[in-house]
N, C-alpha and C positions, 0 to 999 in steps of 0.2 A: 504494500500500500504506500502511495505515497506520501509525500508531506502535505500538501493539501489535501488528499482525501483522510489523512489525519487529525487536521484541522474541523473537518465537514462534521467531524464525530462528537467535537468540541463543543459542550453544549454552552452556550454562551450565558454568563451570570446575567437575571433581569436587576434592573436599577426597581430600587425602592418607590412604590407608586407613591408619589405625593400626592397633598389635599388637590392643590391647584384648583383653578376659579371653578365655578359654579357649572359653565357649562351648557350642555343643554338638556337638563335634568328641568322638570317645570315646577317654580316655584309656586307654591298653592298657598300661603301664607306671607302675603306683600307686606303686613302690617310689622314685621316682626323678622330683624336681621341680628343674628348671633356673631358674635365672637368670641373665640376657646382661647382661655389664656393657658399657653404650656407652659409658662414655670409649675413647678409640679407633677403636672399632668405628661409631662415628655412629648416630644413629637411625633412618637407611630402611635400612641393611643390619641392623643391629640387629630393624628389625619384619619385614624379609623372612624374616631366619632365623627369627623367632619362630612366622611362619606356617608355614615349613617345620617346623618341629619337630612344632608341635602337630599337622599333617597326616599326619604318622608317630604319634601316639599319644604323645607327649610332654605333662607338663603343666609348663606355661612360665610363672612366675608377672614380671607387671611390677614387681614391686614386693620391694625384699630383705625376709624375714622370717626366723621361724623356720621357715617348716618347708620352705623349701628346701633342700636336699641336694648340690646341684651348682653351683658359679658358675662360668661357662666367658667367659674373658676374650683376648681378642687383642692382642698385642705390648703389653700393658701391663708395666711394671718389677714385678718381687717385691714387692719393700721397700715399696712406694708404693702396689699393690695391697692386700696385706696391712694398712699402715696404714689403707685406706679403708674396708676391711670390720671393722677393730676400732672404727670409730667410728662403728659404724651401732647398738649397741648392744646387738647379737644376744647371748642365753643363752650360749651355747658354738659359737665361732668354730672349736673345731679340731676342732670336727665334720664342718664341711667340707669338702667333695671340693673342691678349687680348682684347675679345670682351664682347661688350653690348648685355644685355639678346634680342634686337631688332634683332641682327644679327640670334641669335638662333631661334626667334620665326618669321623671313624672312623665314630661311631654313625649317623649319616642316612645313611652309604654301606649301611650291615650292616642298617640299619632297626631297630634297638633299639640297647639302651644299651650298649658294648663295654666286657670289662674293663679298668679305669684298670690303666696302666703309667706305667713312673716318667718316659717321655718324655714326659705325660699332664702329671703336676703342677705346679702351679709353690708350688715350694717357700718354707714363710714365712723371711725373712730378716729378724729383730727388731733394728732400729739399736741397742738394748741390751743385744746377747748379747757376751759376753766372748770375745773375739778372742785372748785369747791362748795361745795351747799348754799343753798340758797337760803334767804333768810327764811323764806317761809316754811323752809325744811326742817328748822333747826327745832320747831317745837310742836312737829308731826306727834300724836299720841299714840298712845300703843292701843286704843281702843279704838275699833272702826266708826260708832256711832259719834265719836269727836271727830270726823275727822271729813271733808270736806273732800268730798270724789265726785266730779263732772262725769258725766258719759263720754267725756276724750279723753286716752286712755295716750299719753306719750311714748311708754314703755311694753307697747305690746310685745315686741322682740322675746321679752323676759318673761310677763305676763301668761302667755299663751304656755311658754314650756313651764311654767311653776304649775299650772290649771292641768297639765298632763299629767307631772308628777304627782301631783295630789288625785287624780284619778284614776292612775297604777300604783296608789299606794292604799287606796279604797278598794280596788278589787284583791289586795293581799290582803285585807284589815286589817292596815297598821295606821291607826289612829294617830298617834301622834306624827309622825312623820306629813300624815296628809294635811292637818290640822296648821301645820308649820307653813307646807306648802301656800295653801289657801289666805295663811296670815300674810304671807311675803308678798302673794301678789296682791292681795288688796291695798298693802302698803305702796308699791310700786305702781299702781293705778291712780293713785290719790298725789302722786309727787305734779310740780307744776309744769315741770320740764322731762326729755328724755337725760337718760343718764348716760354717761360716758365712759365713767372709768370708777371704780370700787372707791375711789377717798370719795365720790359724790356722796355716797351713802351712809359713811362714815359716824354711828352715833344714832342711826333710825334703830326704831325699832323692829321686832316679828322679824330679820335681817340674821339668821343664824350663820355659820361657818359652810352648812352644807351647802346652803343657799347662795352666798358668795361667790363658791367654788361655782357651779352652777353656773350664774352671771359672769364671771370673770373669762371661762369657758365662752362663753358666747361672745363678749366684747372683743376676743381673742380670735377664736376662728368663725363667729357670726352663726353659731349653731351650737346647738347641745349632738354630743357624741350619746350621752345617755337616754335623751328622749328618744332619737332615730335607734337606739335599739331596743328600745320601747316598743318604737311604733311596727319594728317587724317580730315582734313576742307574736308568736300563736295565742298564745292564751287570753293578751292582752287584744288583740283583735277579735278574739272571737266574744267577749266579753264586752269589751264596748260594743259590738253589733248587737247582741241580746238585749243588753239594756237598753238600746234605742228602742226597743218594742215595748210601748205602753202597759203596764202591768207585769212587768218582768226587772223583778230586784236584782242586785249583786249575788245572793243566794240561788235563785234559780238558775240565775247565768251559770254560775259555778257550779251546780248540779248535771247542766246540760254539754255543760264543756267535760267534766268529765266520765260522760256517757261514751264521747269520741265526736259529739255532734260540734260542726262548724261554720255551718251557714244554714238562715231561714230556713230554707226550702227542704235542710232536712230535717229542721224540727217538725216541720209542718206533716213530711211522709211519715215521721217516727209514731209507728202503732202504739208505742207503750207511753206514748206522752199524753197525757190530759189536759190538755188547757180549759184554765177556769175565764169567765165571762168577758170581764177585763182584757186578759189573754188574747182572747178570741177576735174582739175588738180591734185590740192591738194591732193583729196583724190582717183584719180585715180592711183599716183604715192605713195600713205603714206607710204609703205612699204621701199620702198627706198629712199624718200628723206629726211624722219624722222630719216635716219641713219646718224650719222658722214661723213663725204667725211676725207678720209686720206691724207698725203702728197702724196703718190704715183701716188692716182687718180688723186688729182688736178695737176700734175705733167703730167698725162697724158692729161688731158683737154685740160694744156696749150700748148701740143702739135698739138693737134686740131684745137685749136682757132688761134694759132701762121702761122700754115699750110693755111687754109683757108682764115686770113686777107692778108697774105704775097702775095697768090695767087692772090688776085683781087689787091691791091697794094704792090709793095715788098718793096715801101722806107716808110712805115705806122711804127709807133710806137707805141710797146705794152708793158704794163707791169701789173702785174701781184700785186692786191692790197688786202686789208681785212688783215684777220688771217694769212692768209700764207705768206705776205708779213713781217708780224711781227715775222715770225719765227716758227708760230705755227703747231703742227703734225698734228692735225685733226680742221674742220671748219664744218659748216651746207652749204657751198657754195663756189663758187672760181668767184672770180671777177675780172675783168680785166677794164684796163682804155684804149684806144687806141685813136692816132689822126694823122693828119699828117703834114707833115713839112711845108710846103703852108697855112696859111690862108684861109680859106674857103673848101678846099678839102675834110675836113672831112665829110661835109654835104653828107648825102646820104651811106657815108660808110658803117656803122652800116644794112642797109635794104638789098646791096650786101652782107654782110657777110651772112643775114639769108638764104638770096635764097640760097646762096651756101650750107649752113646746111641741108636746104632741100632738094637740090639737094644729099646730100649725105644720104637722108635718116637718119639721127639722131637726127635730131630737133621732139624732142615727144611734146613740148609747146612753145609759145613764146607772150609776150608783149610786144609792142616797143612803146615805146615813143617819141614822136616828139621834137625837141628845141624848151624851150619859152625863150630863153636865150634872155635879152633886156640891151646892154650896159648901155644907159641911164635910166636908173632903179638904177642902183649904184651909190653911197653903200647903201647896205638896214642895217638899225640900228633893223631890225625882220629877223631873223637867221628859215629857213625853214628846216623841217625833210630832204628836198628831194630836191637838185638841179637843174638847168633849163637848164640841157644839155638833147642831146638826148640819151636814153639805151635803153636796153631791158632785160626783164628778161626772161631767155631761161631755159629750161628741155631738156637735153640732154642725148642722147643714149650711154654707155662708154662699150668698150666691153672687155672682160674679157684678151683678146691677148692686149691693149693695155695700159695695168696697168704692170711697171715692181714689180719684189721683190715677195719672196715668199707666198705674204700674196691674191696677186691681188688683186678679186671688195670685198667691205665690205657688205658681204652678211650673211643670215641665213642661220642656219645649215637644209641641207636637200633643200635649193633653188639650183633646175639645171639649171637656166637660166645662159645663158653664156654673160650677160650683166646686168646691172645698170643705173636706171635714176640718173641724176644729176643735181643740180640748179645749174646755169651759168648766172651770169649777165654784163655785156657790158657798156659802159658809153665811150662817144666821145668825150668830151669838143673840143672847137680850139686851137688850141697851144698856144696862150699866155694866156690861162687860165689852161695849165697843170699842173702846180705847183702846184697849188690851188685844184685844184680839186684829184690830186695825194697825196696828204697831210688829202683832206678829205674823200675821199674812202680809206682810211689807216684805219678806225677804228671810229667808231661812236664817243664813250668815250675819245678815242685820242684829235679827232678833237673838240669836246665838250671842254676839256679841251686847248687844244689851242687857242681856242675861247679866253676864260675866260683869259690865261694871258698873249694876246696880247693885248685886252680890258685894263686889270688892270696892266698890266709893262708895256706896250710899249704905251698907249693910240691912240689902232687904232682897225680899225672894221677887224675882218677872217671871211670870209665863205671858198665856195668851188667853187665860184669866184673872186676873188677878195681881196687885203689888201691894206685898208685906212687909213693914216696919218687924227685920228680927228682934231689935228689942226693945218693942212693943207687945204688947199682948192681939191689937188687933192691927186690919188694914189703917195704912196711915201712907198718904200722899196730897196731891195737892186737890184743890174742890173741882169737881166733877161734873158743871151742872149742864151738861146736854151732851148730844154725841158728835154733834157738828163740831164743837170746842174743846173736849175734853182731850181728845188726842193732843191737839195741838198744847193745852195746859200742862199734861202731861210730860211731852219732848222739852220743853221749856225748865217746867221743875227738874227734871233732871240732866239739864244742862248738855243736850247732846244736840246733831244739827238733825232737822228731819230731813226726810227722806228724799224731797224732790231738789233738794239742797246739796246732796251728796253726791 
C-alpha cells in the first residue's frame, strides 16, 4: 500500500463543534434572548446547553450585549457576578433578568421560557450598599402584633425560602424549628428596605444563627442549596401535593405517602382509600380551589354572602376577616365573621344562611358546625386550633358576571366554564364574644402571636373567646360597648397595631 493510500485510512480528528450563531434553527420565543455565562459552567457544557436551547426555539446570543434579556449563570457568587456584568458596559444592567442555571433548566423541561421566581434570581449585592440598619430597624419588636408589615414585602428572596423551610419542617413535626422559620420571615417582611448583607440585620430579633446561615447562603450565591434539595425530596413533594387537596392534613399526607402512593390520580384508583366528605370535595373541586381567590372575587363573595345574611336578617353584622382583611390581593379562601346585635339571635343564623345558598343554587359543599361554646369552661390556660362557635365551611359557585375588573374568575387558559368554585367559611360567635373572635379569625400567626404577648406583657390569657386578667379573679380588659368598637378598643388597650395596618 502506499503512502497515500495510507493516508486515505487516516481517519481525520473532527474539531470540536462550537455554539456559533443561531442559524437557521427558528426562533419561537422573540421576547426573550439568553446569555450563558461560562465562568463556571466551562465551555462544552456551556455550547451543549447552547445547542439545546436554540433547538427548543431559544435565541442564545454568544456574545453579552444589549439586547439580551436573560443571563443564566451557575454556582457563580452574587457580588462577583454582578461586578462582571457592570463592567461589560451595557446601557442598563438592571434591566436584566439574572438568573440561576435552575431557571434555564425549569424552561427546557416546560419547552418555553417559565415565569422567573425569586428562587430564579440571583440577587445584585453592591460591595457599596450601606450595611447599616436603618433607624427604623433599630426598634423592630420581637412581637408580630407591634410591629408594622405592609403587603410589600422587600425581602422576598429570603422570605419565600424561610416559608419553605418552615413547611418541611411541619411535615417532619419539628415544631420548633418551623416556628423559628415563620418568626424570621415575618421579621424580614416587616423590614423597610431589602437587605444586603448580614450586619443589616445585626441586633433584630426571631434572626437565629441557622437562619443567618440561610440568608448569608443566599446573598452569596442568590439561592438556598438547602431548599432546592428540598424541593426534589420525594417525600416533601408528595406531601405538599396532598395537602393542596382540601381536607387532607399533614397526617393523612403522611399516611398516604407511606402506602407508596405519589400522585392524585393514584389516591383517587387506591380501592382501600376512603375518602370522607370534605375529601371528596377536595378533589372534586382541585382544579379551582387549589387556585388563588383574588381580591376581586373575594370582593365578589362578599357581595353574596352580605346579600343573603342581610336578607334573612338586615340588622346582622358582617365583616369580612383572614388575608383580605389584612390587606392582602390574593388568599386560598374568604372568611367572614357575622352575629347579631341581640344576644342569642345568632343561634341558628348560620343554617338560614345555607338554605338560602341552596336555594340559590351555588352552594356546591358545605360543613357546618354546631356551638360547643360553654361560658363556664373559661378561661382555658390550653389554646385550641379551632374555636367553639358555630361555622361552616362552604364551596361556593362564583360566576364569571359577578367578578368586577378586567381580569374576572382566576381560571386556566382554554377553561370555558363561565364560573368558579370557591372556599367560603362562616363563623357566628354572640356578640360579646366579637372582638375576640374578630381578632382571631384575622390571621392564625396574628392571633398566635397575640396570644404570646398578652400572656408575657400584659399577664392575661387570649383566645378567640375571651381575655383574662391572671391575677385577677375575673375577665378584666378595656369597656366593650358594641361590636363595631370593641375590636378596635380592644387592639388599642393593648397596645398593638391592627391588622389593616400591618
Amino acid at each position: 500500500m502506499n503512502h497515500a493510500g495510507m493516508l486515505a485510512l487516516v481517519k481525520k480528528r473532527k474539531r470540536p463543534v462550537e455554539a456559533g450563531a443561531q442559524g437557521q434553527v427558528e426562533v419561537k420565543f422573540k421576547e426573550v434572548t439568553l446569555y450563558l455565562v461560562e465562568r463556571k459552567m466551562g465551555s462544552s457544557r456551556r455550547n451543549f446547553l447552547t445547542r439545546l436551547a436554540r433547538s427548543k426555539g431559544f435565541r442564545v446570543e454568544d456574545v453579552l450585549s444589549d439586547d439580551v434579556t436573560h443571563v443564566v449563570a451557575e454556582d457563580n457568587q452574587a457580588e462577583v457576578l454582578w461586578a462582571w456584568l457592570m463592567g461589560h458596559g451595557l446601557r442598563d444592567v438592571s434591566r436584566l433578568a439574572v438568573l440561576d442555571i435552575s431557571w434555564f433548566t425549569d424552561s427546557m423541561r416546560e419547552g418555553r421560557p417559565v415565569r422567573v421566581e425569586t428562587r430564579h434570581s440571583i440577587q445584585n449585592t453592591p460591595t457599596g450598599t450601606d450595611c447599616s440598619p436603618p433607624t427604623a430597624v433599630a426598634n423592630v419588636s420581637q412581637y408580630a402584633c407591634q410591629r408594622r408589615t405592609t403587603t410589600e414585602n422587600h425581602n422576598k428572596i429570603f422570605t419565600d425560602v424561610m416559608e419553605e423551610l418552615a413547611e418541611s419542617s411541619e411535615f417532619n413535626e419539628s415544631k420548633g424549628p418551623c416556628l423559628a422559620f415563620r418568626q424570621a420571615a415575618s421579621v424580614l417582611k416587616s423590614l423597610p428596605s431589602a437587605v444586603h448583607c448580614l450586619k443589616a440585620i445585626q441586633g433584630l430579633p426571631c434572626l437565629g444563627e441557622h437562619t443567618k446561615a440561610v440568608m448569608e447562603e443566599i446573598l452569596t450565591f442568590g439561592r438556598s442549596f438547602k431548599v432546592e434539595e428540598i424541593r426534589c425530596d420525594e417525600r416533601y413533594q408528595a406531601l405538599k401535593l396532598f395537602t393542596s387537596v382540601f381536607g387532607v392534613g399533614p397526617k393523612t399526607a403522611e399516611k398516604w405517602y407511606r402506602r407508596g402512593l405519589r400522585s392524585l390520580q393514584e389516591i383517587l384508583t387506591e380501592p382501600n382509600i376512603q375518602l370522607n366528605r370534605m375529601q371528596r370535595a377536595g378533589f372534586l373541586y382541585y382544579s379551582d380551589i387549589s387556585k388563588a381567590v383574588s381580591k376581586a372575587e373575594a370582593k365578589a363573595v362578599g357581595c353574596i354572602i352580605e346579600e343573603t345574611v342581610h336578607w334573612i336578617a338586615p340588622d346582622a353584622i358582617l365583616a369580612l376577616t383572614g388575608g383580605f382583611r389584612r390587606g392582602k390581593e390574593y388568599g386560598h379562601d374568604v372568611d367572614f365573621l357575622l352575629t347579631m346585635p341581640e344576644m342569642g339571635k345568632e343561634e341558628g343564623l348560620l343554617l338560614h344562611v345555607i338554605d338560602r345558598l341552596k336555594d340559590q343554587g351555588i352552594l356546591l359543599y358545605c360543613d357546618y358546625q354546631g356551638s360547643t361554646f360553654d361560658v363556664s369552661k373559661l378561661p382555658s390556660c390550653r389554646f385550641e386550633d379551632m374555636d367553639c362557635f358555630q361555622k361552616c365551611f362552604l364551596i361556593l359557585r362564583l360566576e364569571q358576571g359577578q367578578v368586577e375588573g378586567e381580569r374576572g374568575l382566576q381560571r386556566d387558559p382554554g377553561d370555558s366554564r363561565g364560573w368558579r368554585a370557591v372556599r367560603v367559611d362562616l363563623v357566628a360567635p354572640p356578640v360579646d364574644r366579637y372582638a375576640f373572635a374578630l381578632l382571631g379569625w384575622t390571621g392564625s400567626r396574628f392571633g398566635r402571636d397575640l396570644r404570646t404577648f398578652a400572656q408575657k406583657e400584659r399577664q392575661m390569657l387570649l383566645d378567640n373567646h375571651a381575655l383574662y386578667d391572671k391575677t385577677k379573679a375575673g375577665r378584666s380588659g378595656p369597656s366593650l360597648s358594641g361590636p363595631r368598637h370593641c375590636c378596635k378598643a380592644l387592639i388599642n388597650w393593648m397596645n398593638v397595631w391592627p391588622p389593616p395596618l400591618r
